[in-house]
C-alpha positions in Angstrom: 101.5 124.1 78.0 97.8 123.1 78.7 97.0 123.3 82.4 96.9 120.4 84.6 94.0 117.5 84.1 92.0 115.5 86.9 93.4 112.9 84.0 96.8 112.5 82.4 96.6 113.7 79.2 98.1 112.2 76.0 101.5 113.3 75.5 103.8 112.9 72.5 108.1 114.5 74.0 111.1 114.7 72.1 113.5 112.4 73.8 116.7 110.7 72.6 119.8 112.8 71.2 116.9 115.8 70.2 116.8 116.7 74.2 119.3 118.6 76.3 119.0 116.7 78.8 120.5 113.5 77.1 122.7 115.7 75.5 124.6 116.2 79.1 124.3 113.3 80.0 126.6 112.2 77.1 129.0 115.2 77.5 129.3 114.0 80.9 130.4 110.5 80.6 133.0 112.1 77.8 134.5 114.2 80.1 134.6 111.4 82.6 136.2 109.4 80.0 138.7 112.0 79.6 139.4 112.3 83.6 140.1 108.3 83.4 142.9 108.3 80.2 144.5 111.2 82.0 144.9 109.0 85.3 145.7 106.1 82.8 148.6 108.0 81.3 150.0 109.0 84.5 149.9 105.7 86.4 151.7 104.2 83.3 154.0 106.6 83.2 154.6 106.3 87.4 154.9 102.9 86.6 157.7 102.4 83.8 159.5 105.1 85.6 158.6 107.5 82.7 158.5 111.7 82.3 155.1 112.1 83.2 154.7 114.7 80.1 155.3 112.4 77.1 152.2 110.1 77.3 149.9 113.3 78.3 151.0 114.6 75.2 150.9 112.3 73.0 146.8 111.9 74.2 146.1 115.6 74.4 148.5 117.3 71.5 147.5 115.0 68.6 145.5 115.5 66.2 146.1 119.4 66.1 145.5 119.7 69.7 141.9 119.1 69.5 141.3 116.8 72.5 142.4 119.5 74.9 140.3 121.8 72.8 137.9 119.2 73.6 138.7 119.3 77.3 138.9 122.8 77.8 135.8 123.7 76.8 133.6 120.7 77.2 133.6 121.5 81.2 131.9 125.3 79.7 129.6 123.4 77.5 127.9 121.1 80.8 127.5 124.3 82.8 125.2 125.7 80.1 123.7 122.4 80.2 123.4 121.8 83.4 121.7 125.7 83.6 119.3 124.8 80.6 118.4 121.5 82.3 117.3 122.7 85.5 115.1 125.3 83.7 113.6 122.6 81.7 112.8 121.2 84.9 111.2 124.4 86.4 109.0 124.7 83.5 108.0 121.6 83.3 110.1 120.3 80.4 107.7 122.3 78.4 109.8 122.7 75.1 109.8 119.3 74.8 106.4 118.5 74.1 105.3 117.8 70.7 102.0 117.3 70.9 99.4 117.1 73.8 95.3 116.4 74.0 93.4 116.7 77.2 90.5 118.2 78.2 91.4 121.8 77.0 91.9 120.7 73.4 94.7 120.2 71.4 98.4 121.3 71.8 100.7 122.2 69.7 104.2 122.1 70.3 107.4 123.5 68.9 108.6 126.7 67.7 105.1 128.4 67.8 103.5 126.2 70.3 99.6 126.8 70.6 96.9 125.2 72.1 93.2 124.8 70.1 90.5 124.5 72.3 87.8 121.5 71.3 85.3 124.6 70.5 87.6 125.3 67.4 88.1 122.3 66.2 86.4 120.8 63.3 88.1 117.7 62.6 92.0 116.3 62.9 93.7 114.8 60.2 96.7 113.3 59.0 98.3 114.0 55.5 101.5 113.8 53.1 102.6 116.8 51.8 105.0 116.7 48.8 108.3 118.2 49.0 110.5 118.7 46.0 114.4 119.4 47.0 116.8 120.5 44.5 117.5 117.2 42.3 113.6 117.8 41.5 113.3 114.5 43.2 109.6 114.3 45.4 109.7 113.1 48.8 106.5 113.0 51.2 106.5 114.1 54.2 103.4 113.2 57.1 101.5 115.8 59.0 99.2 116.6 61.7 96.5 119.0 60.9 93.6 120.3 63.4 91.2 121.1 60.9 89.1 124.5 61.5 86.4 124.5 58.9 84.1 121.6 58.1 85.2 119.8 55.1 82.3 121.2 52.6 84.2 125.0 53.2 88.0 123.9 53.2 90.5 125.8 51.5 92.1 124.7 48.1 95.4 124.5 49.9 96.0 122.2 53.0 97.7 124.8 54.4 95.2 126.7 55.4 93.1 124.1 57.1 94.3 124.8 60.2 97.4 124.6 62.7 99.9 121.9 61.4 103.0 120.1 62.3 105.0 117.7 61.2 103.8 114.1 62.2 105.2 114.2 66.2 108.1 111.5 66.5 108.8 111.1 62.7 111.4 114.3 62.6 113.1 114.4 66.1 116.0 112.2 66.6 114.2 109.0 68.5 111.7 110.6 68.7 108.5 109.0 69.9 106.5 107.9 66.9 102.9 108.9 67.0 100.7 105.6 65.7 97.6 106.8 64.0 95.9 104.3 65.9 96.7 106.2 69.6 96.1 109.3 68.0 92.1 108.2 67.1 92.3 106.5 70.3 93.3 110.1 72.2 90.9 112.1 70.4 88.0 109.6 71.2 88.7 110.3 74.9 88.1 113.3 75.1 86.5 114.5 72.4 84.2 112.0 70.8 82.4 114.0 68.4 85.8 115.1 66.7 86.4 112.9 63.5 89.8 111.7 62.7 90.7 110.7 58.9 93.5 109.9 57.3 93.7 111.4 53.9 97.2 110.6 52.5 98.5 112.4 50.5 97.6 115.6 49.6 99.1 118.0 46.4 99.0 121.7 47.2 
């Protein structure tokens, strides 16, 4: 991650359902759903003067068993969680970050995250690159590319234009989209003499 700006850089996260953080947040009020029909099933059962043990099974043993599989193990998966949060917290939620410009340059984030200072970059684009999957049916998918050779000496393939990712937003679950628009808009701040184009799409 970039270090800290006398300004806020621009920032594009992963949030929704793609971050662990939500993701215990929901296991949480699951399990705390699960603490309430328990308590449900025992009151009722105080109350019509019934074997405690019928309703509790009839909730927990159907379907195979697999809400107190459920229950068992859910309490294992928050502690990882809850372990996984707090580190994303100590590093400053640092795998979450898609995409960052500031002062430095650009930031890429994700599996190989990498930062390209302004010195290296020629240009920033956004393109379509075609994908075929196995019905030999085309879809096009959007990409960010920080473009490191001026566009008289570019490679035949966009590939090796520079670092590349898929368009921050479009591939997380809710994810942030990234407007072309804010993108230009971000770029101009802080580096003005950086062009960004839009060249659609492109066949490798």
């Amino acid at each position: 991650m970039p270090p800290a700006q006398t300004s806020e850089p621009f920032v594009v996260k992963r949030r929704g359902l793609g971050t662990t953080r939500t993701m215990l947040y929901l296991g949480s009020l699951v399990f705390g759903l699960m603490i309430l029909l328990t308590l449900f099933c025992v009151v009722f059962a105080v109350v019509q003067d019934k074997p405690i043990r019928e309703p509790l099974e009839a909730v927990w043993l159907s379907w195979g068993g697999m809400p107190l599989i459920l229950a068992v193990g859910l309490p294992v998966l928050l502690l990882v969680g809850l372990v996984t949060t707090a580190e994303e917290r100590h590093e400053g939620d640092q795998d979450d970050v898609l995409l960052s410009i500031d002062e430095t340059g650009v930031y890429l984030g994700g599996d190989q995250p990498r930062t390209i200072p302004w010195r290296d970059v020629r240009g920033i684009c956004r393109i379509e690159r075609r994908d075929l999957n196995g019905e030999d049916a085309e879809a096009w998918y959007p990409y960010l590319v920080v473009l490191r050779y001026d566009d008289d000496a570019l490679p035949r393939s966009s590939k090796a234009w520079g670092p590349s990712k898929q368009w921050p937003g479009t591939y997380e679950i809710l994810g942030r989209p990234l407007p072309y628009d804010d993108l230009v808009a971000a770029v101009a701040r802080y580096a003005p003499h950086v062009q960004v184009t839009d060249r659609g799409r492109v066949p490798d």
